[in-house]
N, C-alpha and C positions, 0 to 999 in steps of 0.2 A: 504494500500500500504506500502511495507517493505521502510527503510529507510536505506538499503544499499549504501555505495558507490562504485560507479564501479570502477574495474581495468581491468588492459589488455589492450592488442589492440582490433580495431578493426574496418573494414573496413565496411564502408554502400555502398550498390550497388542500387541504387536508392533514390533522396531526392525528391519526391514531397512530397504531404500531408501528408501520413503516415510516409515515411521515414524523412521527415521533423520533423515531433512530437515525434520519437523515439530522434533524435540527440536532439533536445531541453532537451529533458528526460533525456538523457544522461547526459550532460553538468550539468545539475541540480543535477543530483545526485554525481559530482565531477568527472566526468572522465577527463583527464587529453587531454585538446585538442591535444596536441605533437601524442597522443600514437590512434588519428582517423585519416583516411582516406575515401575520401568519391568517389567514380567512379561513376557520372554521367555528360553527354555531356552538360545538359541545366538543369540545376538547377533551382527553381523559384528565382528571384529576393532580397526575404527576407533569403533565404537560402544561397544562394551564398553571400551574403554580412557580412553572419555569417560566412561562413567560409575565409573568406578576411579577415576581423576584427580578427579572433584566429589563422589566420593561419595555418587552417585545410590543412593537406593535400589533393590536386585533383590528380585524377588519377594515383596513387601510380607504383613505379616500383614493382613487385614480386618479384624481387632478393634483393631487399632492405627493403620492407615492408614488415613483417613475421604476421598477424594477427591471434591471438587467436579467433577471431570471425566473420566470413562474415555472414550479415544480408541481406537479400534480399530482397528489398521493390519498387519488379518491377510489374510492369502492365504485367501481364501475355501473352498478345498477343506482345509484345516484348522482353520476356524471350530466346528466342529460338536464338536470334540476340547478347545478352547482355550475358547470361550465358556462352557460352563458351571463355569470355575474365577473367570472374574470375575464371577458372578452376587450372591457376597457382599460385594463393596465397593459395588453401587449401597446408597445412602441417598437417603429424599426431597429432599434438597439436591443430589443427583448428575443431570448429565446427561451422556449416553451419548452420542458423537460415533462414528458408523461411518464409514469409507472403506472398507471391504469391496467390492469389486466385486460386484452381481448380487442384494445381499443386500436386502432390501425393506425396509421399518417393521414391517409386518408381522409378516416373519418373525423380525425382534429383537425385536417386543412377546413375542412367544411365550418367549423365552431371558430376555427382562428385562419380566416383566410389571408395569405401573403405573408404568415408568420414562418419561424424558422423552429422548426421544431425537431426534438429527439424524443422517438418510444425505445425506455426502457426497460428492461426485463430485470426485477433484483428476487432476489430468497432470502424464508425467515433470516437466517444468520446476518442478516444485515444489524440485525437488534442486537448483535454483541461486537459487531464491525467486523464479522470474519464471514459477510455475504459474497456473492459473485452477480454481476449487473451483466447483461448484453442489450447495449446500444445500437437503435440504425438512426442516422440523420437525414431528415427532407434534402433537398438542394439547394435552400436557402440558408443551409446551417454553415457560417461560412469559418476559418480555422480559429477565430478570436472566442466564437461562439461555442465551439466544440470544447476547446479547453476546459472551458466556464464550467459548460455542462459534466462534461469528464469531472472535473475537480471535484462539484457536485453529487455526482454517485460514486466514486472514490472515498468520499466522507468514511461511507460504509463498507468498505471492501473493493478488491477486485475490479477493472471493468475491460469490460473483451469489445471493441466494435467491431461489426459484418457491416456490408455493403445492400445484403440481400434481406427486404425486410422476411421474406416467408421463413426463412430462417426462425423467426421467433417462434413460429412454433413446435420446433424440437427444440428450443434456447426452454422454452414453459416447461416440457414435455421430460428435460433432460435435470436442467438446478433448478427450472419454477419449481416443480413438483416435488425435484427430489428430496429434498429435508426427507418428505412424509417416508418414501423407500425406508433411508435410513431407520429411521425411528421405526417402523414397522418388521426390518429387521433386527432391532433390539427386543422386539416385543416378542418375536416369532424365536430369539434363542433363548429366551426368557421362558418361554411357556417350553421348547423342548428340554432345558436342564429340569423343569418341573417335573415332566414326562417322565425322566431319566432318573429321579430321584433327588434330586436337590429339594433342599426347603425353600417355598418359593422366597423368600424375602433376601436369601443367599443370590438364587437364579438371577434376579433382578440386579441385584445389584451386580452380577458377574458380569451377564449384558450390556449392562449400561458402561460399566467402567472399560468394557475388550472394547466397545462399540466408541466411544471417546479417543480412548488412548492411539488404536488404532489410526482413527481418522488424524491425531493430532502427527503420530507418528509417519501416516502418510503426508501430511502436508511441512512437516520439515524435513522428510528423507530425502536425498540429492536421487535416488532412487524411484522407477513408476512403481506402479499399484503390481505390475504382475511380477517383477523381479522381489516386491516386499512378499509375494505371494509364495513365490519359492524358495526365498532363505524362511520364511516357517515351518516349508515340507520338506521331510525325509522322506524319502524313499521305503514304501514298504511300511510307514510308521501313522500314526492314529490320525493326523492331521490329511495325507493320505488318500485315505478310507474314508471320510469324510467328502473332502472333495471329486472322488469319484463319484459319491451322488449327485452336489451338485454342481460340477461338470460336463453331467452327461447330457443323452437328446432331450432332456426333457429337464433340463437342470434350470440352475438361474440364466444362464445367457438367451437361451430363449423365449423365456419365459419373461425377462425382462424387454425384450426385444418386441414383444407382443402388449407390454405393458405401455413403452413407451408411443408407440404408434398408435395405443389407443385416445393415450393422453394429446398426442397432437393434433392426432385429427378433432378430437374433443375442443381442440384448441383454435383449430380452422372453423369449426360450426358457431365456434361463440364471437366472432371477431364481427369487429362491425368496422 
């Protein structure tokens, strides 16, 4: 993660979870609370108290508040309600960052036409700043604006940009969704030490802590995922045995293969 400090304005239109974890990001990397604005009706509790405490501004005037950046971190089934009250803060200096799930280029040129906009893709772990964002830019998003934007979903982790918007939906398909994979892989080795005999409050906690450490382990080994996969296997030895099952035709890789494809296309039906 770059260690930029942000400048600019800039307006957030939606604080729960994720827009909540972008402003924390924010702040953290120095942007200058005076120079945010935040437009949302019912903020959560620890949100709204941050912005009481900095003195954040709510619900900014448009003739007064000029923002080099609206970030959009609404729930998409009330985008349609919320998006046309920020349509008066873009200015040609303004570029539109959406994390809206499902919501195209597209369909924001239509809500903010001649504007420069980036859809974003991020995942939960953005909430602890170890998320992964994939970016595509309209053609109006020009290098000064990208930055901004970049620096922006950076707050929280990672950020990858494509060229190709359809791309997003294996980007949803693959980190949108995958948190839930993981986690449900913790839950699914959880329930077989159960099976196996473990006490479940042991199980659990055995899961959660291989399923953490693992990932952590993966993401600082100078090594990928299948080379850390073979210095755990011996040959002939219980780890193995193990992965012979799920290896095989009917193991995780196709089964995940059939999982993800469901998710995209799930992803191409809901896109507007």
């Amino acid at each position: 993660m770059a260690a930029t400090t942000l400048h600019g304005t800039v307006l957030l239109v939606g604080a729960g979870k994720m827009g909540g974890a972008l402003l924390e990001g924010w702040l953290a990397r120095g942007l200058d609370p005076h120079h945010l604005a935040v437009h949302d009706p019912s903020p959560p509790p620890e949100v709204a108290k941050l912005l009481s405490e900095l003195r954040i501004a709510r619900d900014p005037d448009p003739k007064t508040f000029s923002p080099d950046a609206i970030v959009l971190a609404l729930k998409p089934q009330i985008a349609a309600e919320a998006v046309p009250a920020v349509a008066p803060f873009v200015k040609p200096k303004t570029v539109v960052v959406s994390i809206m799930a499902g919501r195209t280029i597209a369909s924001l040129e239509k809500a903010f036409p001649s504007a420069a906009i980036v859809r974003g893709m991020p995942n939960t772990p953005a909430s602890i700043g170890r998320g992964i964002t994939v970016a595509v830019a309209n053609k109006r998003v020009d290098a000064a604006k990208k930055i901004l934007a970049n620096d922006l979903l950076s707050a929280v982790g990672v950020v990858e940009w494509v060229e190709d918007e359809k791309l997003i939906d294996a980007v949803t398909a693959v980190s949108g969704s995958g948190p839930a994979y993981v986690f449900l892989l913790a839950e699914s080795l959880a329930k077989a030490g159960i099976a196996a005999g473990l006490p479940a409050e042991l199980a659990m906690k055995l899961a959660r802590e291989t399923v953490t450490g693992s990932g952590e382990l993966l993401h600082r080994s100078k090594y990928d995922a299948a080379k850390l996969r073979e210095n755990v296997t011996s040959p002939g030895g219980t780890t193995a045995a193990a992965l012979e099952i799920l290896m095989g035709k009917e193991g995780l890789d196709p089964l995940l293969a059939k999982a993800i494809a469901a998710a995209a296309k799930r992803s191409r039906d809901l896109a507007e």
